[in-house]
N, C-alpha and C positions, 0 to 999 in steps of 0.2 A: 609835303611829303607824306607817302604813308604814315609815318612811324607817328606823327602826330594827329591822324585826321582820330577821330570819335569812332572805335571798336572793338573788333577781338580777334585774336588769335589762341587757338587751341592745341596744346601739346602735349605732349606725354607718352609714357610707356604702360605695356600691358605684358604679365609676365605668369608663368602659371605659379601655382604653390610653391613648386622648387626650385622657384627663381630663373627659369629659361624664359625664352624674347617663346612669344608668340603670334607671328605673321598672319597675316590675311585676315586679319579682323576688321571689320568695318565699324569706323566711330561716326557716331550721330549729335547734330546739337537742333536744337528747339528753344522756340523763344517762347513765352506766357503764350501769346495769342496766337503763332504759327505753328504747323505741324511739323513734323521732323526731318533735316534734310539728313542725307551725308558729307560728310565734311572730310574727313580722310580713310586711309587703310594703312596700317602697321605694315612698318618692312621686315626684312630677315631679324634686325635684332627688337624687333617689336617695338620701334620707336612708331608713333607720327604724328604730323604738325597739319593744322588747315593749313588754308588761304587763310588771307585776313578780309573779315567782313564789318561792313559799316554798321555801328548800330549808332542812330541820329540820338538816342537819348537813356534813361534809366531804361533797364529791362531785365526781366528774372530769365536767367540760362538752364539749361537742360542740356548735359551730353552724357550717351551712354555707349557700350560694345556690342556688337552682335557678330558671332560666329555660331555656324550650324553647331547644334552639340554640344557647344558651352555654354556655363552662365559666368556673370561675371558680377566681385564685387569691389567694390560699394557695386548697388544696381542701378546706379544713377553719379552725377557729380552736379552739385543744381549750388547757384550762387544768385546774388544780387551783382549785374552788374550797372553801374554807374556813370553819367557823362564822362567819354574820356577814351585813350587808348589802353588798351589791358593787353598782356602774354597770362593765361592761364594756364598753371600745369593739372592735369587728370588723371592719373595713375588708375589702371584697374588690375585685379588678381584673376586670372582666368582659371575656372577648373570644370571635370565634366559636367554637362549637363545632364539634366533628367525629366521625364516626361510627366507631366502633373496632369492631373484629370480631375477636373473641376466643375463641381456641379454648378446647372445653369440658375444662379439667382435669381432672375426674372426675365421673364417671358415678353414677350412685346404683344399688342394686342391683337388679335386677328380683325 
């Protein structure tokens, strides 16, 4: 059965400063050596859960939120996880975003 193969399941809520659900956010996870998929999107009351995904052994997790216009904190939720099944909760605070203009540290070479 699912509930016991070796993975993860990822859920949680995302809510702004004044504690309202905030919809249509898109949650992302990444593993150490992969790049980042999508894994769910928040409903009306800003709940959401993935699928459950197989992960065969030890691996460091990465999931974050992205909606236009907002930032979201924590800016990240990053754990160890371990041979095994896991339910992760992720909570993130959503508030406006802001545009940064960030000078370019280094140049690539011509």
């Amino acid at each position: 059965s699912t509930t016991s193969a070796p993975g993860l399941v990822v859920y949680g809520s995302i809510r702004s400063s004044t504690g309202n659900a905030v919809e249509d956010v898109t949650v992302f996870r990444s593993y150490a050596a992969y790049p980042g998929a999508q894994v769910a999107v928040t409903d009306k009351s800003g709940y959401y859960q993935s699928d459950f995904y197989a992960i065969p052994g030890d691996e460091m997790i990465t999931v974050w939120a992205e909606r236009s216009g907002m930032v979201f904190q924590p800016p990240t939720c990053s754990w160890r996880h371990y041979y095994g099944y896991e339910m992760k909760e992720c909570n993130f605070i959503a508030g406006p975003g802001r545009s940064y203009y960030l000078p370019i540290l280094s140049k690539s070479p011509r």
